[in-house]
C-alpha positions in Angstrom: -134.5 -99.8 -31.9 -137.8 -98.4 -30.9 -137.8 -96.1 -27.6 -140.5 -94.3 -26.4 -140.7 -90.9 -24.4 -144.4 -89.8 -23.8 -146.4 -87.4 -21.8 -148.6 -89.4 -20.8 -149.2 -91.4 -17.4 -151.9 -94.9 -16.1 -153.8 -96.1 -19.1 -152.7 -93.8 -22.0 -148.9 -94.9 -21.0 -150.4 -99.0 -21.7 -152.0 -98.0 -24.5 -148.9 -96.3 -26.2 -145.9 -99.3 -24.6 -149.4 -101.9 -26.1 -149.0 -99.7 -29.5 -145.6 -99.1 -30.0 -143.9 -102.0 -28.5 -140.5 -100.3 -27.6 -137.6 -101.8 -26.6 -136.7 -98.9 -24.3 -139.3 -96.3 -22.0 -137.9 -93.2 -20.9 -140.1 -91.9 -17.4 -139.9 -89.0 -15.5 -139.6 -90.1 -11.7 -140.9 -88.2 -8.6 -137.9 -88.4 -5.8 -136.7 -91.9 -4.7 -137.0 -93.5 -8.1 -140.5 -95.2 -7.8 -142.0 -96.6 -10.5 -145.5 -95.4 -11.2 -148.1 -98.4 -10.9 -148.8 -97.7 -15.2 -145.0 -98.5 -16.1 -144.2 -101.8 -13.5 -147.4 -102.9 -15.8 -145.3 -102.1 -18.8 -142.8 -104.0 -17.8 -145.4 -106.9 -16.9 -146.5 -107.2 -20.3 -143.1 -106.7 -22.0 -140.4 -108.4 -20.1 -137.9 -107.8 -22.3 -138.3 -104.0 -22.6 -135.8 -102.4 -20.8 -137.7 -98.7 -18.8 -134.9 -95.5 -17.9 -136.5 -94.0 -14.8 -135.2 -90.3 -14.4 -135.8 -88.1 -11.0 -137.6 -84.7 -11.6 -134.5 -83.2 -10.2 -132.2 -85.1 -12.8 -129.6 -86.0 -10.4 -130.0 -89.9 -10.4 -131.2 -91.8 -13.4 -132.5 -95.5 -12.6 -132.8 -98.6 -15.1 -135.6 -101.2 -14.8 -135.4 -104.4 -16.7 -137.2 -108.2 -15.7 -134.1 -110.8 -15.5 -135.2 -113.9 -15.8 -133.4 -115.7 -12.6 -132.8 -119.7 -11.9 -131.7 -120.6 -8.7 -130.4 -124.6 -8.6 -132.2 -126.4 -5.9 -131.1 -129.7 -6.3 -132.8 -132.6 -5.0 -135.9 -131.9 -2.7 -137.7 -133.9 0.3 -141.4 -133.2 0.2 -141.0 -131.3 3.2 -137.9 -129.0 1.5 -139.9 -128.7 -1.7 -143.2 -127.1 0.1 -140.7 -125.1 2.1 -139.0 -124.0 -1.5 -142.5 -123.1 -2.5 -143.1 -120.8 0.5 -140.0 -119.3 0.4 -140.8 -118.4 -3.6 -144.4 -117.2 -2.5 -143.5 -114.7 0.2 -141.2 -112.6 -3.0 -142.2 -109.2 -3.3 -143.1 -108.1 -6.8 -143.0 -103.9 -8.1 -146.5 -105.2 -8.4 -147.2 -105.6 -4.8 -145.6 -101.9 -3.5 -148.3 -100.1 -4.1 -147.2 -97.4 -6.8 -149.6 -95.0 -7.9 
């Protein structure tokens, strides 16, 4: 198993998770447990790398991983299929929350 535990944060964190190619990230987290922008881009490119989020204040520990998820929708109308599309569209991503 390769983990990785840097020092590093934005494009010097890519470069190393590009490099390395762990199978596990440990971050430090600020309060609340968000993910900096440089490590939900990790993820991105390496779905099946699992990240350990830790809060500077080391009283909650968080894990990120990207599940693949299939939801049955069984038969469609047109109508129910472009509503099925909508619905899919207006998902957030970690992408879209605007971590720094």
């Amino acid at each position: 198993m390769v983990a990785l535990a840097l020092v590093v944060s934005g494009a010097g964190l890519l470069e190393h998770v590009r490099r390395q190619k762990p199978e596990v990230m440990i971050v430090g987290l600020k309060r609340g447990g968000e993910l900096p922008r440089a490590c939900v881009q990790a993820l991105a490119e390496r779905p099946h790398m699992r990240l350990l989020g830790i809060e500077d204040h080391a009283a909650c520990t968080h894990l990120y991983e990207l599940q693949p998820v299939r939801t049955e929708l069984g038969e469609l109308s047109l109508n129910e299929l472009v509503d099925a599309i909508r619905q899919a569209t207006r998902r957030t991503s970690l992408l879209d929350t605007g971590a720094a």
